[in-house]
Every structure is written in structure tokens, then in C-alpha cells.
C-alpha positions as CSV (number, residue, x, y, z in Angstrom):
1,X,0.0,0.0,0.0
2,X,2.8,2.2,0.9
3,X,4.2,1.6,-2.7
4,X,0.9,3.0,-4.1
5,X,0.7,6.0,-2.1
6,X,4.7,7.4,-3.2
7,X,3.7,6.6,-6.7
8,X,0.3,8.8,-6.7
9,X,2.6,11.0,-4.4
10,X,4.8,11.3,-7.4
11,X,2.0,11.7,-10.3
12,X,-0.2,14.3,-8.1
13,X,3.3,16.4,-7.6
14,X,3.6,15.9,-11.3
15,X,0.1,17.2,-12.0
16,X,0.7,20.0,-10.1
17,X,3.7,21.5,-11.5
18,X,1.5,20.7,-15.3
19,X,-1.0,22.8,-14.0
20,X,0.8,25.6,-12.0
21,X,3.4,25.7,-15.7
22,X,-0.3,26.0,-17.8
23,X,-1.6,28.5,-15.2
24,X,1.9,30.9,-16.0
25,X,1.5,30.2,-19.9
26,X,-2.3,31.0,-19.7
27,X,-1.8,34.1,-17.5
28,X,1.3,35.2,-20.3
29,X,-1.1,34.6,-23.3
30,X,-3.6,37.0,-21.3
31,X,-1.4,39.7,-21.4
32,X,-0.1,38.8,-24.9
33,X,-3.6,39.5,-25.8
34,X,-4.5,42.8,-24.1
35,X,-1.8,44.2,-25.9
36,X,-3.0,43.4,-28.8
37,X,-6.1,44.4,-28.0
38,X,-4.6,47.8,-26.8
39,X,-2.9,48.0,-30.4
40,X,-5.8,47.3,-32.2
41,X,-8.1,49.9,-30.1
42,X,-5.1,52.4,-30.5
43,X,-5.2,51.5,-34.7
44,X,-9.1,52.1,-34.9
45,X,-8.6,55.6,-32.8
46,X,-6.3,56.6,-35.2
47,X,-8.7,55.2,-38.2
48,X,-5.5,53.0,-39.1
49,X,-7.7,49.7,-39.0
50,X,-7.5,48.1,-42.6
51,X,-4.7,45.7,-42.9
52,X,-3.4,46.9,-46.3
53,X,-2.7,49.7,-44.3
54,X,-1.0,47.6,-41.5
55,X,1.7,46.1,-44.0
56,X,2.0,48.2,-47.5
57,X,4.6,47.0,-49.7
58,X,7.0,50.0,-50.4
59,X,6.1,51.9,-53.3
60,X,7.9,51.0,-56.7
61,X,9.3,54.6,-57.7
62,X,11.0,53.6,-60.7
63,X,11.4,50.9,-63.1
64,X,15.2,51.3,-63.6
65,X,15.6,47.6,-62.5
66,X,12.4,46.4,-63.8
67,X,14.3,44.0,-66.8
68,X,17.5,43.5,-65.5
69,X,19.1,40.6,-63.9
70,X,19.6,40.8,-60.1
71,X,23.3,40.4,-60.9
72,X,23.2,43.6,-62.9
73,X,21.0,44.9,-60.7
74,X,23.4,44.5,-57.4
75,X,26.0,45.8,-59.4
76,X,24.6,48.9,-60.4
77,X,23.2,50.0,-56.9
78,X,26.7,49.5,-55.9
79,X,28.5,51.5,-58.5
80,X,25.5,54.2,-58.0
81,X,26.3,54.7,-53.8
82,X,30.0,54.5,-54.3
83,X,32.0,55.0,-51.9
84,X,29.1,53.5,-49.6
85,X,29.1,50.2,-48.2
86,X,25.5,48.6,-48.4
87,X,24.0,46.8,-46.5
88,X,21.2,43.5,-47.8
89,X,18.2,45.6,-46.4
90,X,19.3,48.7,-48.3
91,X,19.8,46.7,-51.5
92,X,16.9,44.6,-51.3
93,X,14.9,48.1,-50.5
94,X,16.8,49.9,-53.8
95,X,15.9,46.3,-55.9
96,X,12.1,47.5,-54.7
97,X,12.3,50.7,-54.9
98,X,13.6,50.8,-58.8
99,X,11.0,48.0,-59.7
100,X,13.2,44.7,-59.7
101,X,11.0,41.5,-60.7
102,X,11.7,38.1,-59.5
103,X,9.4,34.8,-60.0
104,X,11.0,33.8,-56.5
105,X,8.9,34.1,-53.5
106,X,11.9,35.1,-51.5
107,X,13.7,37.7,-53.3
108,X,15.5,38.4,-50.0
109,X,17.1,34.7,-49.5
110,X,18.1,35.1,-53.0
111,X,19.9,38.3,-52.9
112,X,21.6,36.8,-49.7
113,X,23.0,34.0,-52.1
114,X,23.9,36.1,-55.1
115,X,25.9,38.5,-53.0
116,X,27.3,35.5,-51.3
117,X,28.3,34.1,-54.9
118,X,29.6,37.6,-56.3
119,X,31.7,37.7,-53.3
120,X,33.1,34.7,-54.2
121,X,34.2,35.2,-57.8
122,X,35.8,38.2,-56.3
123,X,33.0,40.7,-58.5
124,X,32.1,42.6,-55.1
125,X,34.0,42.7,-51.5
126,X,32.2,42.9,-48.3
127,X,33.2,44.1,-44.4
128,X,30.8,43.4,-41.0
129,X,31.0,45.9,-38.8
130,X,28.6,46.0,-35.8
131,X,27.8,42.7,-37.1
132,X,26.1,43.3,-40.2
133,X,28.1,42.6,-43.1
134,X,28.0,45.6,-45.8
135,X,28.8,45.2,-50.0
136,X,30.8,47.2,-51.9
137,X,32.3,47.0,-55.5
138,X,36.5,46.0,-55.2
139,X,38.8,48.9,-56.2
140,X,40.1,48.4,-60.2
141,X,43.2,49.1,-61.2
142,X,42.7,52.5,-62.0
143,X,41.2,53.8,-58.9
144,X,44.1,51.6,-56.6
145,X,47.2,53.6,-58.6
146,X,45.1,57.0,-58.2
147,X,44.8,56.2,-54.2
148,X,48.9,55.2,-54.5
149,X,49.8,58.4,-56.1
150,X,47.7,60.5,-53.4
151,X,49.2,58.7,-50.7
């Protein structure tokens, strides 16, 4: 009998800490909740209730990139903000921005790759600082014997 009563011992301590853990995840998805609630209350005040609204997709204000390879694309963002080092949020906004088209359904995984790939063949160099990584175009020859003669 004594055997019995450790065991249940055991599974009603067990039960307890199950419902004491659901009771501190319940209460956290309460407050989870009034703050959305709050939100959307502060979004109807403000007549900001339509979800369009909520999550526009940033205006295209040219179509400069609109039948050009992303390659070409990267490239010539780049060369434009020279000496500026760019970061992938800044490109994939210019890409945007300048009307860039992609079939993919993440445009951003794939710019991540093709800068990852120009890097590689040594078309673009790239520098983290503050741990996000930025892109630039390499130096050519030209521009490294006009830095050498200034120096």
C-alpha cells in the first residue's frame, strides 16, 4: 500500500507542477492578448484599421531595375552609392524601390545568395561591422594607382 501511495505522491506532484506551468503560460497569453487588443483599439482611434494599411509594400518609384538581372541589378546599386558600403536591407529596399522582378517568393534569400556568390568570384567585397556585413564594389586598377599616387 505504501508503494501506491509514493507513486500517486509522485503523479499528483507531477500534476501539479502541469497545472501551475499551464496557469503561468495561460496568464502570459492574457497579457499577450491585451496588448494586442490595446494595439488594435489604439489602430481604430487613429482610423488605421485596414490591414493593407498595417503592411504596405513600399512603393515602386522607378522601373530602372524592372528587366534586368539581379546580378546587374546589385551591381549597379553599388557602383551608384559608391564609396558607400551597403547593407542587404538597403539593397533589397533599392531592388524594390527601382521596380526589380523576381518569380522567386523570397527575393531576400536570393539576394543573400547572389551576393554571397559575387563575393566569391571576387565581383564585389564585403566588411561586418557592428555585425552586419555591408557590400561594396573592389577597387580596379585605376582607382588603386590613383589612391597610391595620393598617398
Amino acid at each position: 500500500m505504501e508503494g501506491y501511495m509514493s507513486d500517486l505522491s509522485v503523479l499528483a506532484k507531477k500534476y501539479r507542477e502541469r497545472v501551475e506551468g499551464l496557469e503561468k503560460e495561460l496568464e502570459e497569453a492574457r497579457k499577450n492578448l491585451n496588448v494586442v487588443t490595446e494595439v488594435i483599439e489604439l489602430l481604430k482611434k487613429e482610423r488605421i484599421y485596414q490591414q493593407e494599411k498595417l503592411f504596405e509594400v513600399p512603393p515602386v518609384l522607378s522601373d530602372r531595375y524592372k528587366d534586368k538581372t539581379m546580378t546587374e541589378a546589385i551591381e549597379d546599386i553599388l557602383k551608384t552609392n559608391q564609396p558607400e558600403k551597403l547593407s542587404v536591407d538597403v539593397i533589397h529596399s533599392e531592388l524594390v524601390k527601382n521596380g526589380f522582378k523576381s518569380k522567386s517568393q523570397n527575393v531576400k534569400r536570393d539576394l543573400y545568395t547572389r551576393l554571397f556568390r559575387l563575393e566569391e568570384k571576387g565581383k564585389l567585397d564585403s566588411t561586418k561591422k557592428g555585425g552586419v556585413k555591408r557590400y561594396f564594389l573592389p577597387k580596379t586598377g585605376e582607382e588603386k594607382n590613383e589612391e597610391e599616387i595620393k598617398q
